[in-house]
C-alpha angles and dihedrals in degrees: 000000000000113000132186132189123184120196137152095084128134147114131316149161114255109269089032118112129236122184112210123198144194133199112207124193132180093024119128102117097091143030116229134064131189150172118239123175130204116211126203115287086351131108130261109276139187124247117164128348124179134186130223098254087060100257106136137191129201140199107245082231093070100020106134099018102059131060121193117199149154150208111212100195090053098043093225134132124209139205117191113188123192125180096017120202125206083244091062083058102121142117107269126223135205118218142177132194124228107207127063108258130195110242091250090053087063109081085040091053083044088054100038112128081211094064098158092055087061105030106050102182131047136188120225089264130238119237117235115201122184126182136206 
C-alpha cells in the first residue's frame, strides 16, 4: 500500500521561502513523483514532477523559484520555494505515478488536465499561504 505524507507547509510573506516534504512508503511500482496545488476555487495543477533517474520538469509559472528533489534512500521528495508569491498560496499536494514514463513524457504527465490518470497516489496535502 502506497502512502504519502506532505509536511513542511505554513505561512509566509511573499518573497519569503518555504521547503515542503514528503515521506513515501510502499512505492516502488513507478518511477516519477511530483508536487501539484490546488488553489481556492482553481483546478489541480501541476507544479514540479521528477523521476527517479533526476530529470525534472517544472510549471513556467515556478521555473526558476522552485526546486523539486529526492532522496531516494530516504524515500522522500522534496519542494524547495524561493520568492513566493500570494498567487503560489495553495494547499500542496504530494503525487506518484504508477506506471514507468520516458523523461520526455514528463513535462507532458506534469501538465496533463487528466492528473489523476498519470499520478495514482496522492498525500493529504499541506496548505502554503503566502501574504502581500
Amino acid at each position: 500500500q502506497v502512502q504519502l505524507q506532505e509536511s513542511g507547509g505554513g505561512s509566509v510573506q511573499s518573497g519569503g521561502s518555504l521547503k515542503l516534504s514528503c515521506a513515501a512508503s510502499g512505492y516502488s511500482s513507478g518511477n516519477s513523483m511530483g508536487w501539484f496545488r490546488q488553489a481556492p476555487g482553481k483546478g489541480l495543477e501541476g507544479v514540479a514532477a521528477i523521476l527517479r533517474d533526476g530529470s525534472t520538469s517544472y510549471a513556467d509559472s515556478v521555473k526558476g523559484r522552485f526546486i523539486i528533489s529526492q532522496d531516494n534512500a530516504k524515500n522522500m521528495l522534496y519542494l524547495q520555494m524561493n520568492s513566493l508569491k500570494p498567487e503560489d498560496t495553495a494547499m500542496y499536494y504530494c503525487a506518484a505515478a504508477k506506471a514507468v514514463i520516458a523523461g520526455r513524457e514528463l513535462r507532458a504527465w506534469l501538465l496533463a488536465s487528466s492528473i489523476h490518470d498519470q499520478y495514482n497516489f496522492w498525500g493529504q496535502g499541506t496548505q502554503v499561504t503566502v501574504s502581500s
